[in-house]
C-alpha positions as CSV (number, residue, x, y, z in Angstrom):
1,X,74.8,-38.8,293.3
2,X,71.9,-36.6,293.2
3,X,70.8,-33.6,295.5
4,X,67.5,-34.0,297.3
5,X,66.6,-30.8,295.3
6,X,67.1,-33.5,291.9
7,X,65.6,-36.0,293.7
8,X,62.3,-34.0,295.0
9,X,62.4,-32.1,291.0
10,X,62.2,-35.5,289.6
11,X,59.3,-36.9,291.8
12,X,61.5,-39.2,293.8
13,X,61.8,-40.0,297.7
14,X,63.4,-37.3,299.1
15,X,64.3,-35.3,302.6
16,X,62.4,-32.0,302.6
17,X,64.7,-30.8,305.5
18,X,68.0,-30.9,303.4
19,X,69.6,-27.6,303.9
20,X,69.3,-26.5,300.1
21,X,65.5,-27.1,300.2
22,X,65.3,-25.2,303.5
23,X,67.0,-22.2,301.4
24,X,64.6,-22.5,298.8
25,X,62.3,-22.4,300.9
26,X,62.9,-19.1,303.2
27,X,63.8,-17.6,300.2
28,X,60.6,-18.0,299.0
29,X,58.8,-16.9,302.5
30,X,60.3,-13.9,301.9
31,X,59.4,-13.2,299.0
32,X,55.5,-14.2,299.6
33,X,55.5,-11.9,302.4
34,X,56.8,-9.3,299.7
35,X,53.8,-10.1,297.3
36,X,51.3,-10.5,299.6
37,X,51.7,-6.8,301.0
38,X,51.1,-6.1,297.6
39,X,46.9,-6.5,297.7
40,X,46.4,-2.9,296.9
41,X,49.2,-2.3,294.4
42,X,48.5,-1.7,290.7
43,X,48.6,-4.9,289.1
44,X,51.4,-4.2,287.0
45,X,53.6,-4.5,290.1
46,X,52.3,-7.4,290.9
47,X,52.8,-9.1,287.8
48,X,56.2,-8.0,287.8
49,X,56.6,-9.6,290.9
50,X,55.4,-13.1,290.5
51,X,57.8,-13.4,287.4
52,X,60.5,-12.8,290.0
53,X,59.5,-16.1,291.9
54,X,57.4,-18.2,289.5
55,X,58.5,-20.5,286.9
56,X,56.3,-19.1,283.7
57,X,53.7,-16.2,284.0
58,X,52.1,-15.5,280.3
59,X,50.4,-12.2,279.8
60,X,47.6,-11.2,281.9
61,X,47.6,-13.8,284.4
62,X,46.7,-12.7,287.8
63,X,47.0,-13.6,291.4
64,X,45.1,-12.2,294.0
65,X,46.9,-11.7,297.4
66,X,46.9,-13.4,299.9
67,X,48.8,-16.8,297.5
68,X,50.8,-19.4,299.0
69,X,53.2,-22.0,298.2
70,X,56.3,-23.9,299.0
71,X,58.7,-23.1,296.2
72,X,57.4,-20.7,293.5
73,X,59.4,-21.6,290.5
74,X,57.5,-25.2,289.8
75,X,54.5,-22.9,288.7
76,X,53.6,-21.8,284.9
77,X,50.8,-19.7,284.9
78,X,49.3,-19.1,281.3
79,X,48.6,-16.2,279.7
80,X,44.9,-14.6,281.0
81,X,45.3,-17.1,284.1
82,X,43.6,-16.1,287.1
83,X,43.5,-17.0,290.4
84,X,41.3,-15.5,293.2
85,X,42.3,-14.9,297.3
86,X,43.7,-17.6,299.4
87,X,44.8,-19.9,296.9
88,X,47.6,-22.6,298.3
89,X,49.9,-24.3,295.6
90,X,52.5,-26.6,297.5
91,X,54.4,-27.0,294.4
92,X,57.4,-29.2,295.2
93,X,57.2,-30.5,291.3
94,X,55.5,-29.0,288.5
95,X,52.3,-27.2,288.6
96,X,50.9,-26.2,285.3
97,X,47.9,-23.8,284.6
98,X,46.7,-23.3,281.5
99,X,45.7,-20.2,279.2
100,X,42.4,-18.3,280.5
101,X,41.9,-20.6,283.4
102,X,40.1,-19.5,286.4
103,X,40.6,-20.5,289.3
104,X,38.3,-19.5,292.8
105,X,38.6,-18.5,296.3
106,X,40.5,-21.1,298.4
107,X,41.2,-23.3,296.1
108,X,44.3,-26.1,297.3
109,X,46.6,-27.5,294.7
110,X,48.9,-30.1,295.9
111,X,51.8,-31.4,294.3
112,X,53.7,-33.0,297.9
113,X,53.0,-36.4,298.5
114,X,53.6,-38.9,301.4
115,X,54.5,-42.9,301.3
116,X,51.8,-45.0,302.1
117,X,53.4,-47.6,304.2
118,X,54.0,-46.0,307.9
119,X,57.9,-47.1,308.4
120,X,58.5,-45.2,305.1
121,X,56.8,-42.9,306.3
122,X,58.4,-42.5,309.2
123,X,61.7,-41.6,307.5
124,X,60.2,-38.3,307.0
125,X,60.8,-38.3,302.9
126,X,58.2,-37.7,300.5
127,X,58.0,-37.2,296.8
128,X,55.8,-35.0,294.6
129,X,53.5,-35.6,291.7
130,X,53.1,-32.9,289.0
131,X,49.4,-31.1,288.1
132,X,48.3,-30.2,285.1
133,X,45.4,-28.1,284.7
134,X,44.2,-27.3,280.8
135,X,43.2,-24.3,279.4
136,X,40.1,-22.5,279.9
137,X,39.4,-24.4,282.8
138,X,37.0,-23.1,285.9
139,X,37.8,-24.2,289.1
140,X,35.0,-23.4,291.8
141,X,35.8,-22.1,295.5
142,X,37.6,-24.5,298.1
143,X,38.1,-27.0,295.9
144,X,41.2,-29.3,296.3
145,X,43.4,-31.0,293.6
146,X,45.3,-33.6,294.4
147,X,49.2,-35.1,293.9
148,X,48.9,-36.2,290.2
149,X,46.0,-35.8,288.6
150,X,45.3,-33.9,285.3
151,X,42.3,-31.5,284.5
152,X,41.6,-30.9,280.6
153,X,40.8,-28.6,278.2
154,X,37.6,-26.8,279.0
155,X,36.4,-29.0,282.5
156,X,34.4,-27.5,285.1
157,X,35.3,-28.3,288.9
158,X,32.7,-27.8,291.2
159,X,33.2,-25.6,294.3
160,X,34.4,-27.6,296.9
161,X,35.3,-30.5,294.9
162,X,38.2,-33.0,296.1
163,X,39.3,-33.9,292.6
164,X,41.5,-37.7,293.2
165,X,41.4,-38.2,289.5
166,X,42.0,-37.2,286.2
167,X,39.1,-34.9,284.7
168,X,38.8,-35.1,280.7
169,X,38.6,-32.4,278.2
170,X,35.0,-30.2,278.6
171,X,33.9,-32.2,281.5
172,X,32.5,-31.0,284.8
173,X,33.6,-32.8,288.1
174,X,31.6,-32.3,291.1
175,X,31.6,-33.9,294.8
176,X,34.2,-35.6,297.1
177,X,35.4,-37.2,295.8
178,X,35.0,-35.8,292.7
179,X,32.5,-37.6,290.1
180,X,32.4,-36.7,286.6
181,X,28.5,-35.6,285.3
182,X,27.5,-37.8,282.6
């Protein structure tokens, strides 16, 4: 039988109040109150700090203080990756940011998803869907990414973009809900 750590690792229904996850999840709280007192430290103690908690960090990448998220180690962070103040990750499956990828102010990335039929819903279970975000993407101020979707190689997203669906390769995505140019 599987834990509802499997079962929330593998995108499936599962109860986020299980004792394990709860663990995971203080454990985690601690630790972001650890990092984010770390604003004025020298970078190379905060580096060495988010590979304590996150899953992958390649060289170079960078998150500015104050950085939230639910579990930490559902994030790879590629080399020269950078993210700016305020960014919230609720990563409760993967979360993948590619090389050189910059990502702005405020900027939401949301793994944790919720049935959409209310007496599921009211179970209180949930599931996640992974995000992948390419290399050498920019990623304007505010904007939010939702549950699933995948951002290529190269895109733009537009500051305060709701991005719903996948961006491709070198596009730019603007608006809510985000629209790809033409």
């Amino acid at each position: 039988m599987q834990t509802q750590k499997q079962k929330m690792l593998a995108g499936d229904l599962y109860d986020a109040a299980d004792a394990e996850l709860q663990q995971d999840l203080a454990a985690c709280q601690s630790w972001l109150a650890r990092y984010n007192g770390l604003l004025g430290a020298a970078p190379d103690l905060r580096a060495k700090a988010l590979r304590e908690r996150l899953g992958m960090v390649g060289d170079g990448a960078v998150i500015r203080p104050p950085f939230h998220c639910d579990y930490g180690f559902n994030i790879a962070l590629g080399a020269g990756a950078f993210m700016n103040f305020n960014c919230v990750i609720l990563d409760v499956v993967a979360v993948r940011i590619g090389d050189r990828t910059q990502i702005g102010p405020g900027v939401q990335i949301l793994t944790a998803d919720h049935p959409r039929d209310a007496p599921t819903r009211a179970t209180g279970l949930e599931f996640g869907r992974p995000i992948t975000i390419g290399a050498d993407v920019w990623i304007g101020g505010g904007a939010l990414i939702l549950p699933g979707v995948t951002i290529g190689d190269g895109a733009v997203i537009g500051a305060g973009a709701v991005v719903t669906r996948d961006v491709p390769a070198a596009a730019r995505a603007v608006g809510n809900p985000a629209r790809v140019l033409g």
